[in-house]
C-alpha positions as CSV (number, residue, x, y, z in Angstrom):
1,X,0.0,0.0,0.0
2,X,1.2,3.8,-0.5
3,X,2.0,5.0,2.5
4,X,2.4,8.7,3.4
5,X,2.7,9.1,6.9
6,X,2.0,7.1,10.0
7,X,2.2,9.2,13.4
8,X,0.2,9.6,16.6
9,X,-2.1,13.1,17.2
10,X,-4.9,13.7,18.9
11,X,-8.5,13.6,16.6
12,X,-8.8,17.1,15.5
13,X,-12.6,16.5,14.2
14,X,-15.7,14.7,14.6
15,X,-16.8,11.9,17.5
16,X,-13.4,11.5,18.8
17,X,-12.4,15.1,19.0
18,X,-9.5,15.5,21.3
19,X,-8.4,11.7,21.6
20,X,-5.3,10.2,21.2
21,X,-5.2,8.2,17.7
22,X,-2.8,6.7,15.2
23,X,-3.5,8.1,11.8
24,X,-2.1,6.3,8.9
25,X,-2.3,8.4,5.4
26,X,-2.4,6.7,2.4
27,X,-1.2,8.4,-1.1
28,X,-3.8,8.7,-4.0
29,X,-7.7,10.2,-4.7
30,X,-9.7,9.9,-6.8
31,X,-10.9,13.9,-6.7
32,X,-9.0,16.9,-7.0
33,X,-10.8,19.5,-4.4
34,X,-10.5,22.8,-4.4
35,X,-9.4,23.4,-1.2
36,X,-7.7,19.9,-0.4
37,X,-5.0,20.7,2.3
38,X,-3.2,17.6,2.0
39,X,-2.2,17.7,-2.1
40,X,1.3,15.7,-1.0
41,X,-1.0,12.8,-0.4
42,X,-3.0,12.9,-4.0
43,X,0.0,13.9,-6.5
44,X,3.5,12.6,-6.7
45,X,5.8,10.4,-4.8
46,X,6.1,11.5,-1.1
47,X,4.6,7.9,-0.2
48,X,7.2,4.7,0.6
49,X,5.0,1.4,0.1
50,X,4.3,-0.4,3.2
51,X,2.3,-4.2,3.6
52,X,-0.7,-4.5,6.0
53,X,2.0,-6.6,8.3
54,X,4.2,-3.8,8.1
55,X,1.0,-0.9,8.6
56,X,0.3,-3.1,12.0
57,X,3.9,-3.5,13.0
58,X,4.1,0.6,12.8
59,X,0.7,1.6,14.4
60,X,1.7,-0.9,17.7
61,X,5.3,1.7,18.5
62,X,2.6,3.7,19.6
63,X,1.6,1.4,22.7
64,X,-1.6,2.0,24.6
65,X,-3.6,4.1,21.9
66,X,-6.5,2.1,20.5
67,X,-7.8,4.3,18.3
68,X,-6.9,4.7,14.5
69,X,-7.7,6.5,12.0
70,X,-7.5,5.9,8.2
71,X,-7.0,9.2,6.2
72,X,-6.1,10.0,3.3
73,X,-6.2,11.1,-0.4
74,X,-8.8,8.4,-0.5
75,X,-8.4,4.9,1.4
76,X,-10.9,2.9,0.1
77,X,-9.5,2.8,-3.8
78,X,-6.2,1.0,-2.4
79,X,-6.7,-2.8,-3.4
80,X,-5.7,-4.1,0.4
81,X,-7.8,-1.8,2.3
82,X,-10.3,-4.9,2.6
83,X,-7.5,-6.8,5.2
84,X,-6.1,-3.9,6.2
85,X,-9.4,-2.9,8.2
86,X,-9.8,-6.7,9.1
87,X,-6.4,-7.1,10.7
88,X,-7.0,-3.6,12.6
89,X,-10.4,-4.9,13.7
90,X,-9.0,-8.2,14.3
91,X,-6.3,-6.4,16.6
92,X,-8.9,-4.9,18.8
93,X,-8.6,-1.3,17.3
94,X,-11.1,1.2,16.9
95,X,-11.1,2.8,13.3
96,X,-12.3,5.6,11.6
97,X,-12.3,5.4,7.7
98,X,-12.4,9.3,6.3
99,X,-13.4,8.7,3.0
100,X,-14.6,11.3,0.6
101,X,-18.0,10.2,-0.8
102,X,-17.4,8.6,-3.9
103,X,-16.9,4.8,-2.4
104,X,-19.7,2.9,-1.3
105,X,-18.9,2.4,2.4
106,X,-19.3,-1.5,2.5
107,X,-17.1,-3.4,4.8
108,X,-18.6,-3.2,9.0
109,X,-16.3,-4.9,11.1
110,X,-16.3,-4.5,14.3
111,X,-15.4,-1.2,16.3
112,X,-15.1,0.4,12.2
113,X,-16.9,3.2,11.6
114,X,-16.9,5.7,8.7
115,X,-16.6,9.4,8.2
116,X,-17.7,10.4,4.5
117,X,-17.6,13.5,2.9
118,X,-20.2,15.3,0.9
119,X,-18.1,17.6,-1.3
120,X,-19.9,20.8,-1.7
121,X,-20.4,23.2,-5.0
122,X,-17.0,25.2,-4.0
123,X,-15.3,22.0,-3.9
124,X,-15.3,21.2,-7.8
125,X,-16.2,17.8,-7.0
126,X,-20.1,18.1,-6.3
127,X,-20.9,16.1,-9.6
128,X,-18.8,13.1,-8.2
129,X,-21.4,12.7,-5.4
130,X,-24.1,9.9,-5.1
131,X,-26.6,10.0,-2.8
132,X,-27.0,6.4,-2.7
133,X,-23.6,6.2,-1.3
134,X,-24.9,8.4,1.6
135,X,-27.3,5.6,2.5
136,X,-25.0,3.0,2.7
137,X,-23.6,5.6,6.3
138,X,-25.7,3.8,9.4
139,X,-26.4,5.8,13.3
140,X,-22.3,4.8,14.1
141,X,-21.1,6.6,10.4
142,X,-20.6,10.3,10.0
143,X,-21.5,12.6,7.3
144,X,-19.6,15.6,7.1
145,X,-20.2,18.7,4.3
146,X,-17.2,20.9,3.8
147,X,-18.4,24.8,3.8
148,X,-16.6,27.4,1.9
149,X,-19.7,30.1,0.7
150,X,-23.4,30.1,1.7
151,X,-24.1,28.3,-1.6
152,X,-22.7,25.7,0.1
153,X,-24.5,26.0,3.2
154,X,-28.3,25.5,1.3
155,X,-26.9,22.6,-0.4
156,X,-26.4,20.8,2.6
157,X,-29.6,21.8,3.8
158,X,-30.9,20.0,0.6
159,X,-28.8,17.4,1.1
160,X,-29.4,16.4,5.2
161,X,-33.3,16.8,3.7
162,X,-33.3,14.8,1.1
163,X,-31.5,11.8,3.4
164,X,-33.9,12.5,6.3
165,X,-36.9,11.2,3.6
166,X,-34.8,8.3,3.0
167,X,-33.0,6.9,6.5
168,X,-34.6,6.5,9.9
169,X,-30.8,5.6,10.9
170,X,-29.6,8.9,10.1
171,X,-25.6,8.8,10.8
172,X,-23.9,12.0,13.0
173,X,-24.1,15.1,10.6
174,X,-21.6,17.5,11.0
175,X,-20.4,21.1,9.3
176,X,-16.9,22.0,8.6
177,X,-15.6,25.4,7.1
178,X,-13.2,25.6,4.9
179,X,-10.5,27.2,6.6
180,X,-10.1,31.1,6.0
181,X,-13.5,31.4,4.3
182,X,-16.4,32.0,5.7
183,X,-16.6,33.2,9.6
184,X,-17.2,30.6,11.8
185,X,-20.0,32.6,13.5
186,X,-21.5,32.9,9.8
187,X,-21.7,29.2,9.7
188,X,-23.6,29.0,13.0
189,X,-26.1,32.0,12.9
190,X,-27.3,30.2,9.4
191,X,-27.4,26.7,11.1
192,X,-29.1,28.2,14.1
193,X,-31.5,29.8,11.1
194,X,-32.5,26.5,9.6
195,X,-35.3,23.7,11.3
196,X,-33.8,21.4,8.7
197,X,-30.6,21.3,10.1
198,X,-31.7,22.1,13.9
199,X,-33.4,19.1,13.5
200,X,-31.2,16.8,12.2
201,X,-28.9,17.6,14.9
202,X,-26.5,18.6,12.9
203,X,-23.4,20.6,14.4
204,X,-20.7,22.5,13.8
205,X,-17.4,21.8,14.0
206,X,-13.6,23.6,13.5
207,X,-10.6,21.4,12.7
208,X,-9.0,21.0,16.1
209,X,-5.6,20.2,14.9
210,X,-5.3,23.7,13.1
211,X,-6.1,25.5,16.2
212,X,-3.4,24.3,18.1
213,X,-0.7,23.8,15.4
214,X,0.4,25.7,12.5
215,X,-2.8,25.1,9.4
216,X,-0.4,23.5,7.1
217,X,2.1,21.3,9.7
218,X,2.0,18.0,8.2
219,X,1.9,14.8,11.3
220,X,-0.1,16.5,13.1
């Protein structure tokens, strides 16, 4: 598998906000967004190629932290993904697969669950979405929409909608700006303006990591 990095942080977003995890970056997407803040891991060479035995063997240095979190580019188009998850779920670890909407989410072993993107208009990538890979997310899954402009914001609001017809097993729904556009209080006066998203429970969310570190410090 390409391998980017493999280090130990603390979740920046989501339902493991502020816990310590292993995160383990694989090189190579399948999208190109507009504001992707990780290009070293979609383009060019800055991977080494690692074997699931090899993967495990790095993750255990970090003794004691049970949670891990698969990142990327995009980890579900790497052929071994499928044993990778199967030996972390086998070793008694907790994963979270962040995956970025275009892969049907369809392996649930146990203590896996999946964070999927819904890429927004200002991503460039809104006509890659299906919304019939939204239903595949179950109560455990998250389904988080990037912001970068209030265009962004009502299609969300279409989008949660829309998936509230379909699911009674809605999964966590959470907003994310895109960092240095709009204002986080921006984002919250709308979402506090909107029944559809009040709701849904949907909530709103910074990326921890780039509050505490430098925006673009890579292992972190």
């Amino acid at each position: 598998m390409k391998v980017c990095e493999i280090f130990r942080s603390i979740e920046g977003e989501g339902l493991r906000t502020g816990l310590p995890a292993v995160f383990i970056r694989l090189h190579g997407c399948n999208l190109r967004c507009s504001y992707c803040d990780s290009m070293y891991a979609v383009e060019g060479s800055d991977y080494k190629q690692m074997s699931v035995t090899q993967i495990l063997d790095a993750i255990k240095e970090y003794s004691g932290i049970t949670h891990v979190t698969l990142t990327g580019g995009e980890p579900l188009i790497h052929q071994d993904v499928e044993e990778l998850l199967r030996q972390l779920s086998g070793n008694g670890y907790r994963v979270n697969i962040e995956t970025n909407g275009t892969v049907p989410c369809k392996w649930h072993f146990p203590g896996l669950f999946y964070t999927m993107d819904w890429k927004c208009k200002s991503s460039g990538m809104t006509a890659k979405m299906k919304m019939e890979n939204l239903e595949t997310l179950g109560s455990n899954d998250v389904l988080k929409f990037v912001v970068g402009t209030i265009e962004d914001l009502k299609e969300t609001e279409n989008v949660v909608k829309s998936l509230a017809e379909k699911k009674s097993d809605m999964p966590h729904l959470f907003i994310s700006p895109v960092f240095g556009n709009l204002s986080n209080d921006e984002i919250v006066n709308w979402l506090l303006g909107s029944r559809t998203m009040v709701e849904n429970n949907v909530r709103f969310q910074v990326q921890l990591h780039k509050i505490i570190w430098e925006p673009e410090r890579r292992g972190v």
